[in-house]
PANUTOR-773811 format. One record per residue: residue number from 1; residue in three letters; x, y, z of N, C-alpha, C in turn. Coordinates in steps of 0.001 Angstrom, whole numbers. Example, Ala and Ser with C-alpha at 12.3 -4.5 7.8 and 13.67 -1.06 7.14 Angstrom:
BEGIN
R num residu     nc1     nc2     nc3    cac1    cac2    cac3     cc1     cc2     cc3
R   1    ala   13190   -5690    7800   12300   -4500    7800   13200   -3300    7800
R   2    ser   12850   -2250    7080   13670   -1060    7140   12900      30    7870
! end
This chain:
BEGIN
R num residu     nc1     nc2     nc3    cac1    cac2    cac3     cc1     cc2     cc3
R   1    unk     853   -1174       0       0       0       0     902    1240       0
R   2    unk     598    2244    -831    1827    3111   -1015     949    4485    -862
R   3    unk    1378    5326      30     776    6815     506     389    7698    -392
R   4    unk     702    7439   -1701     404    7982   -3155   -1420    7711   -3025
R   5    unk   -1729    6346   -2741   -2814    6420   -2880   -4383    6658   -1702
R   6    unk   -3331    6710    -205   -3905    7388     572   -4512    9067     152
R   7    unk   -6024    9296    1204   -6168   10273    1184   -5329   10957    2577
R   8    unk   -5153   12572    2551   -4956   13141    4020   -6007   13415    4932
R   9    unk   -5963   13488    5949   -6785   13857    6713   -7418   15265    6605
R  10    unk   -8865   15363    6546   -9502   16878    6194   -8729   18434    7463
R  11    unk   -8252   17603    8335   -7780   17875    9701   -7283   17420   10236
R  12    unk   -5645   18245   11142   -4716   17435   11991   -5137   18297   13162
R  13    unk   -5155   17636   14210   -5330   18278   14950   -4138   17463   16222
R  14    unk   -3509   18615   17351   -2609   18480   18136   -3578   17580   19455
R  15    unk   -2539   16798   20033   -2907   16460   21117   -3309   17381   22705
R  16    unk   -3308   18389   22625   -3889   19426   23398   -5443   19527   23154
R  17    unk   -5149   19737   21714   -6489   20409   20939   -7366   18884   21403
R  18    unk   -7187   17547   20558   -7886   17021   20993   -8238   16526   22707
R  19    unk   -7254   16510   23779   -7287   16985   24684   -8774   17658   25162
R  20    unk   -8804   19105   24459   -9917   19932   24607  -10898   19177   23836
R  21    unk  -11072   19379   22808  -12691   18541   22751  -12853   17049   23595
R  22    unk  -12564   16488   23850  -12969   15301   24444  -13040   15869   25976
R  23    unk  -12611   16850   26376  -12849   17465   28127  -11825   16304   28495
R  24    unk  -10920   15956   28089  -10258   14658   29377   -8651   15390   29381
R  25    unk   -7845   15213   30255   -6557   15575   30308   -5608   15446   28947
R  26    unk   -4379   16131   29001   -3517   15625   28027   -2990   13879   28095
R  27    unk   -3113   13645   29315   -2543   12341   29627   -3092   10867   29221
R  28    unk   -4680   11956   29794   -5629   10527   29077   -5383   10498   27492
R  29    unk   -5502   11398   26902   -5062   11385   25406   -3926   10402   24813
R  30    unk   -2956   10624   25661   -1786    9619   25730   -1726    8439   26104
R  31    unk   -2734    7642   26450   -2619    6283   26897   -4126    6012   26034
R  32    unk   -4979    6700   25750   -5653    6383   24749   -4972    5907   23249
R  33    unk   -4157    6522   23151   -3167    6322   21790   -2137    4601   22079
R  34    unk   -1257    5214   23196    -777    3716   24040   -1894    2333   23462
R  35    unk   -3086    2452   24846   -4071    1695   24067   -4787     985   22630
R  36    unk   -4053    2127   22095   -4853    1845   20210   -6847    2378   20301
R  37    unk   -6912    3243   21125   -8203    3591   21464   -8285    4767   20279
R  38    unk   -7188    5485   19999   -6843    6960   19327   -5696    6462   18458
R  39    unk   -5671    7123   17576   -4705    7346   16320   -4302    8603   16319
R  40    unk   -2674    8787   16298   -1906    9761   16562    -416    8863   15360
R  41    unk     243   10121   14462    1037    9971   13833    1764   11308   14129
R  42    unk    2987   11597   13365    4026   12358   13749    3802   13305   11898
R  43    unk    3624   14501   12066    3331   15548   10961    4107   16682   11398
R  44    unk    5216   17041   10882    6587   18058   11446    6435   17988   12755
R  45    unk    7036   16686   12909    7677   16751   14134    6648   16404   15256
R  46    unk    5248   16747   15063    4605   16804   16026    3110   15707   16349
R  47    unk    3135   15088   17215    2246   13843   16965     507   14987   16715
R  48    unk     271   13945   16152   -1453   14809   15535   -2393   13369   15069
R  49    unk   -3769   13805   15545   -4524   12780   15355   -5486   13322   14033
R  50    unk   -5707   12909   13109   -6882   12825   12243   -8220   13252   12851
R  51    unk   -8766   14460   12360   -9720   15084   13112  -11057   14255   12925
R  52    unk  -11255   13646   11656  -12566   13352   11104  -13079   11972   12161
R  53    unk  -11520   11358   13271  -11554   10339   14127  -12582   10693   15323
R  54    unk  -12546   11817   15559  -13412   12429   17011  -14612   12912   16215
R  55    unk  -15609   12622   17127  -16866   13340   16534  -17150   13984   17612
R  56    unk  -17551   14889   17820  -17921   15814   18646  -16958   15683   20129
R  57    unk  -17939   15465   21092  -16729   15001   22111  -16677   13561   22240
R  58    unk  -16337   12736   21472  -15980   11018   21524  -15143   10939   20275
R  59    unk  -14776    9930   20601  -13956    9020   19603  -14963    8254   18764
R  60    unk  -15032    7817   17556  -15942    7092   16665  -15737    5956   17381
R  61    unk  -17104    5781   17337  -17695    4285   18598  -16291    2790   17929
R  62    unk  -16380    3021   16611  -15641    1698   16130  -14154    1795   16310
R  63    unk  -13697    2737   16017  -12274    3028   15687  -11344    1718   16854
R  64    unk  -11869    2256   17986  -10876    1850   19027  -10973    -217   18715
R  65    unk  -12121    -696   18274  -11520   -2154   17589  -11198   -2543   16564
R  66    unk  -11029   -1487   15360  -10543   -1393   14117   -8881   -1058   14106
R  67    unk   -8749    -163   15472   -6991     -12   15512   -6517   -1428   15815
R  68    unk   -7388   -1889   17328   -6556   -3079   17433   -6587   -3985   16984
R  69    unk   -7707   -4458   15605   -7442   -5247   14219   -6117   -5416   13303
R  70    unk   -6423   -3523   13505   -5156   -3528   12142   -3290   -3735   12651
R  71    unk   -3320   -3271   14219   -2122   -3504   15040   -2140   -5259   15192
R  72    unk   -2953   -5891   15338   -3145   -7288   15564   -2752   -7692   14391
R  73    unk   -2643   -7321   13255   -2484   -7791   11364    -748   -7504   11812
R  74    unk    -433   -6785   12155    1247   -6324   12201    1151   -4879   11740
R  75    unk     -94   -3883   11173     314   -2631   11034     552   -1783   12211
R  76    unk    1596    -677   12137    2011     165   12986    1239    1313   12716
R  77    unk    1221    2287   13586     236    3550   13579      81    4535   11794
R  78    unk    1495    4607   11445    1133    5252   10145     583    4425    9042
R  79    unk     848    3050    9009     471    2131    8139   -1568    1806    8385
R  80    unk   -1623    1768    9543   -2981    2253   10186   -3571    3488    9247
R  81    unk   -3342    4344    9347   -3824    5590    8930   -3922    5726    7660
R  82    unk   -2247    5373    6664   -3064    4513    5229   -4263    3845    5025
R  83    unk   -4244    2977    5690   -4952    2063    5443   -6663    2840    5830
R  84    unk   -6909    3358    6931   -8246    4226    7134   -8107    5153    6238
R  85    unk   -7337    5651    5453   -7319    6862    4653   -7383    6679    2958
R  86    unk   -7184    5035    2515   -6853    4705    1419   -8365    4544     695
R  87    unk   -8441    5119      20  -10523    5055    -767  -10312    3639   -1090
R  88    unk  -11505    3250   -1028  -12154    1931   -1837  -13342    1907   -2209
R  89    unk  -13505    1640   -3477  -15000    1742   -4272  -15676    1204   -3847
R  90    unk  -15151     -40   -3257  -16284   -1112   -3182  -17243    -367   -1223
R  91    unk  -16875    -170   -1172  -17106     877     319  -18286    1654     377
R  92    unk  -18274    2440    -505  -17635    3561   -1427  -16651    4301    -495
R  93    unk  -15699    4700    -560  -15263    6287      -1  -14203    5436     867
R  94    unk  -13953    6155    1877  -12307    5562    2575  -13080    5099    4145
R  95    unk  -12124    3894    4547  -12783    3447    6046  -13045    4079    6955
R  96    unk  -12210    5784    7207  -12054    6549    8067  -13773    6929    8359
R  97    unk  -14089    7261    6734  -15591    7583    6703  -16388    6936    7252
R  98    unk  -16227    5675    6570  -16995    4760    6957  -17664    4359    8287
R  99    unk  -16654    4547    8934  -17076    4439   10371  -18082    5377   10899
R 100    unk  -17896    6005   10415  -18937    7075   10869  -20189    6927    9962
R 101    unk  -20810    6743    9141  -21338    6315    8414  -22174    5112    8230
R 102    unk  -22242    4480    9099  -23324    2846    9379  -22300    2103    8669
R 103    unk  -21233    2313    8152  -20681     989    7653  -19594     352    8412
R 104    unk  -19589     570    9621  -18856     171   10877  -17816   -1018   10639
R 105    unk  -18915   -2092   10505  -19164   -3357   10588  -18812   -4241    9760
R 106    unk  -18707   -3660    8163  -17678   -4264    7306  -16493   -3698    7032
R 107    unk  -16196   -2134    7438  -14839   -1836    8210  -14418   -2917    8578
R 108    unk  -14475   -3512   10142  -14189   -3941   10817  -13810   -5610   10114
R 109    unk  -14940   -5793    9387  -14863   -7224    8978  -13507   -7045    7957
R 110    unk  -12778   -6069    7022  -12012   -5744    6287  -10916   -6251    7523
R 111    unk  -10784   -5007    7952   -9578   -5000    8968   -9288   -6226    9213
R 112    unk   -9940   -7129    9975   -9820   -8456   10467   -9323   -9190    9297
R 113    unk   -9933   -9311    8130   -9350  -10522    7103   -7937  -10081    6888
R 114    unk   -7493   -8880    7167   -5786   -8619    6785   -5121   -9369    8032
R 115    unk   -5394   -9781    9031   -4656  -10775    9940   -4507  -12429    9231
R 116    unk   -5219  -12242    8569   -5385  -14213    7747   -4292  -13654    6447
! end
């Protein structure tokens, strides 16, 4: 999978920032990520999570068993984020969306067959 065909995120947002919308400490932010609950990559220098991941004040209900799918397959956090960011027709649109979107569930079923 090659980043050529990833999309970017509509929004990076800093771990402070998300911090603030979710109302929880910087710390919890940080062991949420630890966890695989949150997705956080490094963008000059500075770790940043994909905004379209938080919806209001939560995390997308699925994300947090779709990370530890795709970490369970052997991907690492940026290979993660390809992979939620990479479109697929058959979907339509990219997994990131998806999740948010009622298509949770064959997200999830995706993610999982990359461990076989």
């Amino acid at each position: 999978m090659t980043d050529d065909a990833a999309q970017q995120p509509a929004e990076w947002l800093t771990l402070p920032d998300i911090a603030e919308r979710l109302d929880v400490p910087v710390t919890r932010v940080h062991q949420m990520i630890r966890d695989h609950a949150l997705l956080a990559v490094r963008r000059d220098g500075v770790l940043r999570v994909p905004g379209e991941l938080v919806a209001g004040r939560t995390v997308l209900k699925h994300l947090p068993g779709v990370l530890t799918l795709l970490h369970d397959a052997g991907y690492n956090d940026e290979e993660a984020r390809r992979w939620l960011y990479t479109p697929d027709d058959t979907l339509p649109g990219i997994p990131a969306a998806a999740l948010d979107n009622g298509r949770a569930t064959e997200v999830k079923r995706r993610a999982q067959a990359l461990g076989f």
